[in-house]
PyMOL commands that place a pseudoatom at each C-alpha (Angstrom):
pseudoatom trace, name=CA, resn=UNK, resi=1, chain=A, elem=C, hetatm=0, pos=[99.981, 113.801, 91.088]
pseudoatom trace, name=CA, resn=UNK, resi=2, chain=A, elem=C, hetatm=0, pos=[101.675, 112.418, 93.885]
pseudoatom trace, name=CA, resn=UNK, resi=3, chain=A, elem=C, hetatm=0, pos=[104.660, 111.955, 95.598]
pseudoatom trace, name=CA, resn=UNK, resi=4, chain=A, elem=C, hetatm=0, pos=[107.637, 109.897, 94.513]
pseudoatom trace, name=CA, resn=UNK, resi=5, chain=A, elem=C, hetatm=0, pos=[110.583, 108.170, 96.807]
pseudoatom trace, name=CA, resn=UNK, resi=6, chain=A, elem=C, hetatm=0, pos=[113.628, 107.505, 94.897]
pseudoatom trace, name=CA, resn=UNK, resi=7, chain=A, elem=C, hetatm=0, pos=[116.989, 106.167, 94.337]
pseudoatom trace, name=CA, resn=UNK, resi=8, chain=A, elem=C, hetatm=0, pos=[118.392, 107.960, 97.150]
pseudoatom trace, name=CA, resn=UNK, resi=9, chain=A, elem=C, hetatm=0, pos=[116.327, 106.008, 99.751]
pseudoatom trace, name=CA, resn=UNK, resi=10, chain=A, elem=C, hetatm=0, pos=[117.667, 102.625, 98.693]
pseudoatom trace, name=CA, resn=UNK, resi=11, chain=A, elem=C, hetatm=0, pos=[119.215, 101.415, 101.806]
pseudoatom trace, name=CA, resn=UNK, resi=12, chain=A, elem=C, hetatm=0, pos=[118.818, 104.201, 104.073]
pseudoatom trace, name=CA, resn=UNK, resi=13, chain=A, elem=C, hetatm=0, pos=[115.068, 103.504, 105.424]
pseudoatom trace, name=CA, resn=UNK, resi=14, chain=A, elem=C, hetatm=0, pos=[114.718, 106.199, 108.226]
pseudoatom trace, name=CA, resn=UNK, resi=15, chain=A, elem=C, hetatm=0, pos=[110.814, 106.034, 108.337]
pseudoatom trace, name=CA, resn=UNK, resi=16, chain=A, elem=C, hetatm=0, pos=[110.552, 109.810, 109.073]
pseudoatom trace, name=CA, resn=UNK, resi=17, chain=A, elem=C, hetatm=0, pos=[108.533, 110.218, 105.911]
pseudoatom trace, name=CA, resn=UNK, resi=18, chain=A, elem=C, hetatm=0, pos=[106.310, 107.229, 107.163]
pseudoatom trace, name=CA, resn=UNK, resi=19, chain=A, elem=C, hetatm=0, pos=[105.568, 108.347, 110.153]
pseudoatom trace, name=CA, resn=UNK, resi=20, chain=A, elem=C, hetatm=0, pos=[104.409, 111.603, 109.377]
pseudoatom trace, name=CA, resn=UNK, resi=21, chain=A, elem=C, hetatm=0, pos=[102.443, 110.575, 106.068]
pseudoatom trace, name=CA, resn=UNK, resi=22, chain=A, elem=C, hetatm=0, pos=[98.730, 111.492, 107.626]
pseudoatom trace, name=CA, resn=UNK, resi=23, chain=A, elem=C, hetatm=0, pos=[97.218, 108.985, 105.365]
pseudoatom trace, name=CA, resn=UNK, resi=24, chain=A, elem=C, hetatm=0, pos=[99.133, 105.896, 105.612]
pseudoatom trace, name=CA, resn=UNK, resi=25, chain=A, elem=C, hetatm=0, pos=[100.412, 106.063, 102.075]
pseudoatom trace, name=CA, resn=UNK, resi=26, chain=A, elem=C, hetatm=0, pos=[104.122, 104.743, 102.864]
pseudoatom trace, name=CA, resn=UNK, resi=27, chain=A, elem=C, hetatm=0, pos=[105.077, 101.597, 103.243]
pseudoatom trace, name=CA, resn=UNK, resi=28, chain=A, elem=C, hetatm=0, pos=[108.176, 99.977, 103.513]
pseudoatom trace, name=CA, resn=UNK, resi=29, chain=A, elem=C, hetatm=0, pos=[109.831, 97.495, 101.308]
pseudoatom trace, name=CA, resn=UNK, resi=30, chain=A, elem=C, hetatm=0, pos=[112.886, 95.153, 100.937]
pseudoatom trace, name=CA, resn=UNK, resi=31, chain=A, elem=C, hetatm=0, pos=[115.441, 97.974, 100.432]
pseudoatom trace, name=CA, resn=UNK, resi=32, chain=A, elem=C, hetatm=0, pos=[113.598, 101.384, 100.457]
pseudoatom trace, name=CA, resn=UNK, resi=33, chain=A, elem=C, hetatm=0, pos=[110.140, 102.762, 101.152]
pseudoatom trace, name=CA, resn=UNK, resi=34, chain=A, elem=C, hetatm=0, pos=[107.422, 103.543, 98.488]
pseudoatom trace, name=CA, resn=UNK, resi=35, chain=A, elem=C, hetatm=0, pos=[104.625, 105.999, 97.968]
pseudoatom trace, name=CA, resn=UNK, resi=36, chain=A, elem=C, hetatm=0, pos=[100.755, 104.873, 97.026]
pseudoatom trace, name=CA, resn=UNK, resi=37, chain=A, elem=C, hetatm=0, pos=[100.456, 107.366, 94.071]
pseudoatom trace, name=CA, resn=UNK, resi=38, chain=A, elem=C, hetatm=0, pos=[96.529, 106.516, 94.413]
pseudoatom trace, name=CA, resn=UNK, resi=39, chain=A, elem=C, hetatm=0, pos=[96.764, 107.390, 98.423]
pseudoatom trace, name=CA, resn=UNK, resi=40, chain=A, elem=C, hetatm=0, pos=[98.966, 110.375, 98.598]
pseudoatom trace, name=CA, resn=UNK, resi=41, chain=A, elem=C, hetatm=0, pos=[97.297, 113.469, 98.981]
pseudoatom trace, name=CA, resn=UNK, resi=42, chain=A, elem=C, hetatm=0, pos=[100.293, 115.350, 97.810]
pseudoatom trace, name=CA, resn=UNK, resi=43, chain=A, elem=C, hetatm=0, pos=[100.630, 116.878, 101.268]
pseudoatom trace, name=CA, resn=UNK, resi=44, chain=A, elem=C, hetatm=0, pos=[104.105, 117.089, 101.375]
pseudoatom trace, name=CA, resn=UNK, resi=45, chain=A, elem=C, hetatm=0, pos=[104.616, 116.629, 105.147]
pseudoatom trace, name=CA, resn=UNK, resi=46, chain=A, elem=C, hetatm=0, pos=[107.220, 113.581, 103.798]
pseudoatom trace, name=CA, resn=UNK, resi=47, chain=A, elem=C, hetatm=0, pos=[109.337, 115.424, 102.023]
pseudoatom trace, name=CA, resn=UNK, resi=48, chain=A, elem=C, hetatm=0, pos=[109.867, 118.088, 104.278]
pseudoatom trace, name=CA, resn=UNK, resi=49, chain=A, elem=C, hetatm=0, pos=[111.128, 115.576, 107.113]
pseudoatom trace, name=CA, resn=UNK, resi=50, chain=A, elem=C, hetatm=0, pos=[113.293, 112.705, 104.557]
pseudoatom trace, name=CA, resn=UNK, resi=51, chain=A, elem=C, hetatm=0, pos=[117.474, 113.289, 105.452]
pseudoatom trace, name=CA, resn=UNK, resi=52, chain=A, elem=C, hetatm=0, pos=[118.335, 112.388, 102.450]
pseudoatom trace, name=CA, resn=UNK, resi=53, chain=A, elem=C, hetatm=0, pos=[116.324, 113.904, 99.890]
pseudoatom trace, name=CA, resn=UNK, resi=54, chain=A, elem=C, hetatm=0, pos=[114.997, 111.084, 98.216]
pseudoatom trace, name=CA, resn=UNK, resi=55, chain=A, elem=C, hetatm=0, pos=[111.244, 112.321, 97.774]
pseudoatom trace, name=CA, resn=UNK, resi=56, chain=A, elem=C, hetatm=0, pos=[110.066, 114.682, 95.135]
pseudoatom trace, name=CA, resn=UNK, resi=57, chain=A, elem=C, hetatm=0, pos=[106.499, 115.422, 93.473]
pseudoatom trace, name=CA, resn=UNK, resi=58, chain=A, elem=C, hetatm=0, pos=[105.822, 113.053, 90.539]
pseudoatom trace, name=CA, resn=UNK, resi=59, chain=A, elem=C, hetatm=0, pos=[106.517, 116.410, 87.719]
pseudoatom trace, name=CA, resn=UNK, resi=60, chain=A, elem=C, hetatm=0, pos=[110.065, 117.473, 89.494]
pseudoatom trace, name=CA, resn=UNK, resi=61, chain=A, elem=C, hetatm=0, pos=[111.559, 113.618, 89.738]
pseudoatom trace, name=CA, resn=UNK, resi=62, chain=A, elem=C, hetatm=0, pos=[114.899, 114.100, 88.343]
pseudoatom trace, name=CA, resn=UNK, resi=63, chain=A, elem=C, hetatm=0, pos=[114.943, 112.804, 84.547]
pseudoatom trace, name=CA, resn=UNK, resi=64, chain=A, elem=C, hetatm=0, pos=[117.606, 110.281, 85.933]
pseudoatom trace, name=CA, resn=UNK, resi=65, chain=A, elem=C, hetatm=0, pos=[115.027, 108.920, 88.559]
pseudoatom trace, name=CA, resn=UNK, resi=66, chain=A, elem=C, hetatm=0, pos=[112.362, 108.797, 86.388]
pseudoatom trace, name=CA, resn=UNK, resi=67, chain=A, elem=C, hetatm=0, pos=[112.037, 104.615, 86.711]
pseudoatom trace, name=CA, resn=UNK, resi=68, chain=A, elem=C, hetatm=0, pos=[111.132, 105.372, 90.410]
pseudoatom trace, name=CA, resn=UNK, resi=69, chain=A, elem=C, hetatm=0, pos=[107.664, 106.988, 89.793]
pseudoatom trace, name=CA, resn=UNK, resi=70, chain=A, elem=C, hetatm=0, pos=[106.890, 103.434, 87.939]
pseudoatom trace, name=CA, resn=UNK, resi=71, chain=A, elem=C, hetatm=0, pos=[108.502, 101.169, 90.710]
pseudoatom trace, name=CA, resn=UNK, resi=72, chain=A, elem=C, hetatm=0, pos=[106.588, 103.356, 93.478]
pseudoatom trace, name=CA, resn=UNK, resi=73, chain=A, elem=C, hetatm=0, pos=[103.462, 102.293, 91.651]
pseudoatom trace, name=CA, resn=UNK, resi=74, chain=A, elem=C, hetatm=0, pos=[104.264, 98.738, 90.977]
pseudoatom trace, name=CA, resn=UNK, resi=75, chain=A, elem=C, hetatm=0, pos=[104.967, 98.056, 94.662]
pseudoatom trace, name=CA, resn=UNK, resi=76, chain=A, elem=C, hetatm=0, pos=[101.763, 98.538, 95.688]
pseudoatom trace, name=CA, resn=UNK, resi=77, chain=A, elem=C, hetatm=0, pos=[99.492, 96.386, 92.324]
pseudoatom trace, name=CA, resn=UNK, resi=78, chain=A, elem=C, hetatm=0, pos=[101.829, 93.688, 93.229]
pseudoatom trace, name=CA, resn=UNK, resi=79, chain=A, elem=C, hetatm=0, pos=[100.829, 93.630, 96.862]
for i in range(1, 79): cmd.bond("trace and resi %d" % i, "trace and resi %d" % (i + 1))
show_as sticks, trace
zoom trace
């Protein structure tokens, strides 16, 4: 299980949640950051610091944001 960043993110890019990921899991992207569900330790350190609540475990994503856990995965295979 890991964390997932979603739709809220999308043009917003603070980079709180990046820079206190302690494994590197978070990178940015074109319009919003994303979450290495094979990284992510599930420590939750970015979803305590993100202002606008775009980051939520994998199992509470909101059934409306559901795409996101597949788009947070395909950002990093395409890399």
């Amino acid at each position: 299980m890991a964390f997932v960043i979603t739709s809220a993110c999308i043009g917003e890019k603070h980079g709180d949640c990046a820079e206190v990921c302690p494994v590197d899991c978070i990178e940015e992207g074109e319009e919003m950051f994303f979450i290495d569900p094979d990284i992510c330790i599930d420590c939750g350190a970015c979803e305590a610091v993100c202002p606008v609540t775009a980051i939520f475990m994998e199992d509470e994503v909101p059934d409306e944001e559901h795409e996101y856990i597949e788009l947070n995965r395909r950002f990093f295979e395409e890399k």
